[in-house]
C-alpha positions in Angstrom: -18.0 -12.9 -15.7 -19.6 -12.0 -12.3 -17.7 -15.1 -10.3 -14.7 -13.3 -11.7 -16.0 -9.2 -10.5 -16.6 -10.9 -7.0 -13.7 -12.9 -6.9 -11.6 -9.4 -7.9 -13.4 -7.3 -5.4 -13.0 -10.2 -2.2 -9.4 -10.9 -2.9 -8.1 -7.2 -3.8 -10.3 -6.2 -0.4 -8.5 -9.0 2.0 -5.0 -8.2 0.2 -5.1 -4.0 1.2 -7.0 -4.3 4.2 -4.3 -5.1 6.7 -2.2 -2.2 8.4 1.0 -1.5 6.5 3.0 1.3 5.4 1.1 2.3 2.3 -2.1 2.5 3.9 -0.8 4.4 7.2 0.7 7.2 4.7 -2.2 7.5 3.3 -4.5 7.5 6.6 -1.8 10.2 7.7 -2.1 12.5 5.2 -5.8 12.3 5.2 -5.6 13.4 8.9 -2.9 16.0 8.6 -3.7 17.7 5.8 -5.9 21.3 6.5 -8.0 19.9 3.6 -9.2 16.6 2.3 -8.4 18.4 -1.8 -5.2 18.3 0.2 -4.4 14.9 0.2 -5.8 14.0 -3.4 -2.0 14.0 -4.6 -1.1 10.8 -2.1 -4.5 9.4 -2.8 -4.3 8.9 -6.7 -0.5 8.0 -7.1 -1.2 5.4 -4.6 -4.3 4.2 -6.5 -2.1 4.4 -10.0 1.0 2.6 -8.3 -1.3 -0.7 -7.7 -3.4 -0.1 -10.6 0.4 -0.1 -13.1 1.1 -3.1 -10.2 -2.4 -5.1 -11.2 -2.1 -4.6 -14.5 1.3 -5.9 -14.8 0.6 -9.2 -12.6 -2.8 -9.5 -14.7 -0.7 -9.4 -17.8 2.3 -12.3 -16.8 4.5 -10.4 -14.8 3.6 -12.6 -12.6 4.6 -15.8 -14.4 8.4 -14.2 -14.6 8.9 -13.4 -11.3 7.7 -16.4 -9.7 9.9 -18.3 -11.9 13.0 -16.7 -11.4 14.0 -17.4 -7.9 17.0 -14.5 -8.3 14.4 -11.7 -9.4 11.9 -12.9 -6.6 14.8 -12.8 -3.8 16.3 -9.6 -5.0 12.7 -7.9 -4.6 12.3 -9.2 -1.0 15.8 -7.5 -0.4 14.8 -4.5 -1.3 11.6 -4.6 0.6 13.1 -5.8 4.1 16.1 -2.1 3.2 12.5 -0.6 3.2 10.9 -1.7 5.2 13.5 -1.0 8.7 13.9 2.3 7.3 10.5 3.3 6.5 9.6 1.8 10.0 12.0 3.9 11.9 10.9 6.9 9.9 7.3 6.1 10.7 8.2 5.3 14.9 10.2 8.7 15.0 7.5 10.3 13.9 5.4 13.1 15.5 1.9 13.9 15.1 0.1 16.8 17.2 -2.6 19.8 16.8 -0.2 22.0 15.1 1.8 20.0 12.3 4.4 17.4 11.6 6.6 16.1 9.1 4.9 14.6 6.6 2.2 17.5 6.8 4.9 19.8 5.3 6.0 18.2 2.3 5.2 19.7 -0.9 3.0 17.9 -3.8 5.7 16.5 -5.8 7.2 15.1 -2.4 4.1 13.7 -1.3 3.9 12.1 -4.8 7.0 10.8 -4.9 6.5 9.2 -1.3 3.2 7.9 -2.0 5.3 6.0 -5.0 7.9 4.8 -3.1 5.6 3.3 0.0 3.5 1.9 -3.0 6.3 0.5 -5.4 9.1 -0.7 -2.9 6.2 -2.3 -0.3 7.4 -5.6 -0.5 3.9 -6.5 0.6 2.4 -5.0 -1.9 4.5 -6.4 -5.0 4.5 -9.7 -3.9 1.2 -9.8 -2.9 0.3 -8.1 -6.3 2.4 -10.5 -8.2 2.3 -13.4 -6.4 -1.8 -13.7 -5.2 -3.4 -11.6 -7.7 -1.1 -12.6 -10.6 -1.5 -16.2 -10.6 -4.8 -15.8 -9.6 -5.7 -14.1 -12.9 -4.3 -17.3 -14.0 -7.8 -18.7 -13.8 -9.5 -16.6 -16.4 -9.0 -15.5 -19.9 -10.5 -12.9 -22.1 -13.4 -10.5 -21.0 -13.3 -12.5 -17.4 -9.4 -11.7 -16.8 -10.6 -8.0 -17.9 -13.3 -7.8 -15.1 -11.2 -9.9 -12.7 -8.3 -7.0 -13.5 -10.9 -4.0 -12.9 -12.6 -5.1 -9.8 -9.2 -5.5 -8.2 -8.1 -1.9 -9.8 -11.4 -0.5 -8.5 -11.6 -1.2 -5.2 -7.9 -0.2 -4.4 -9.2 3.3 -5.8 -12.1 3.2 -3.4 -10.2 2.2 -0.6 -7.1 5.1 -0.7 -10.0 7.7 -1.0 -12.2 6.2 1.9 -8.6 5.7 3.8 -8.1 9.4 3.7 -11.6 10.4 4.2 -11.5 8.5 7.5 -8.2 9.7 8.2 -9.9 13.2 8.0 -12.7 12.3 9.9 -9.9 11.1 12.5 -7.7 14.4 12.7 -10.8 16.2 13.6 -11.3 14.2 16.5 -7.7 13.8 17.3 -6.7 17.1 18.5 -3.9 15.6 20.5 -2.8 13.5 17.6 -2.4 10.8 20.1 -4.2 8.0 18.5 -1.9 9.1 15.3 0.8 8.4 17.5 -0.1 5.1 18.9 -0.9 3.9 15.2 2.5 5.0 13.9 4.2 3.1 16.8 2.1 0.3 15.7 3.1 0.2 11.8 6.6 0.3 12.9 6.5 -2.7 14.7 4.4 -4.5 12.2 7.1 -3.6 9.3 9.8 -4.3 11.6 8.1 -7.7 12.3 7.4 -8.2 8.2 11.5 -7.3 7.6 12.5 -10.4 9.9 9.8 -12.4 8.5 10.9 -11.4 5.0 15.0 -12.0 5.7 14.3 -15.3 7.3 12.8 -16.2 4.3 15.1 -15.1 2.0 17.9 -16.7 4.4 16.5 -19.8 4.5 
């Protein structure tokens, strides 16, 4: 039971930590908003979006994708539409002292744009699916249960420490610069993901 806890906690931790869409929206709001209670909304769907996504690859979700070459290709089409879009939303972007775009949204918009960057990330379903999924292959019983809730549970912790840092960062970034420079950044890196994707699914 505790080879499967650590085993949860290392791989969900190496699968959210690189820069993507998801966790730039959520970074963004933490900085933007006037208050961290602000960006709670964006936090939690975020953290229920890959907790419904774990629980479904934990369950054999998994085991129907990856078998299905149709349903697996059909996903990573509808990731790499995504992705270029979400990209050149995130690149024409503007961040400063005052406000921008995504500061403005409502709570059901934030909600529902914490959903989408959570259920259409490519990235995050296939990773999901494809890496935790089959690793939960491996255990059965009270050990696929622990191996499900470390995963669940440090996905939590990381959206809130996200925004908390992205608070910390918008009080430092006046300017909003550095917010700037990272959104140019995640544009490039889901632009580069889109061509890695289509020349997958081309091939």
């Amino acid at each position: 039971m505790g080879a499967a806890l650590i085993h949860g906690i290392i791989l969900a931790f190496g699968l959210i930590l690189p820069l993507g869409v998801q966790n730039v929206f959520v970074f963004n709001q933490g900085a933007n908003q006037p208050r961290f209670i602000s960006a709670l909304p964006v936090v939690i769907t975020a953290s229920i979006c890959d907790t419904i996504l774990i629980s479904l690859a934990v369950l054999g979700v998994s085991v129907i994708v990856l078998n299905h070459y149709w349903i697996e290709m059909g996903i990573m089409l509808v990731g790499i539409i995504f992705l270029v879009y979400m990209g050149w939303v995130t690149w024409n972007s503007k961040t400063s002292s005052n406000a921008s775009e995504v500061n403005t949204l409502t709570p059901r918009k934030q909600i529902a744009f914490s959903a989408s960057v959570s259920l259409l990330n490519p990235h995050a379903i296939m990773d999901t699916i494809g890496v935790i999924g089959t690793s939960s292959l491996s255990y059965s019983g009270v050990e696929k249960v622990c191996f499900a809730l470390a995963c669940i549970l440090v996905s939590w912790i990381w959206f809130f420490s996200l925004a908390l840092a992205g608070r910390r960062m918008g009080k430092l970034d006046q300017s909003g610069k550095f917010m700037n420079y990272l959104n140019k950044i995640s544009s490039l890196i889901m632009w580069g993901t889109a061509i890695y994707l289509l020349s997958r699914w081309a091939a």
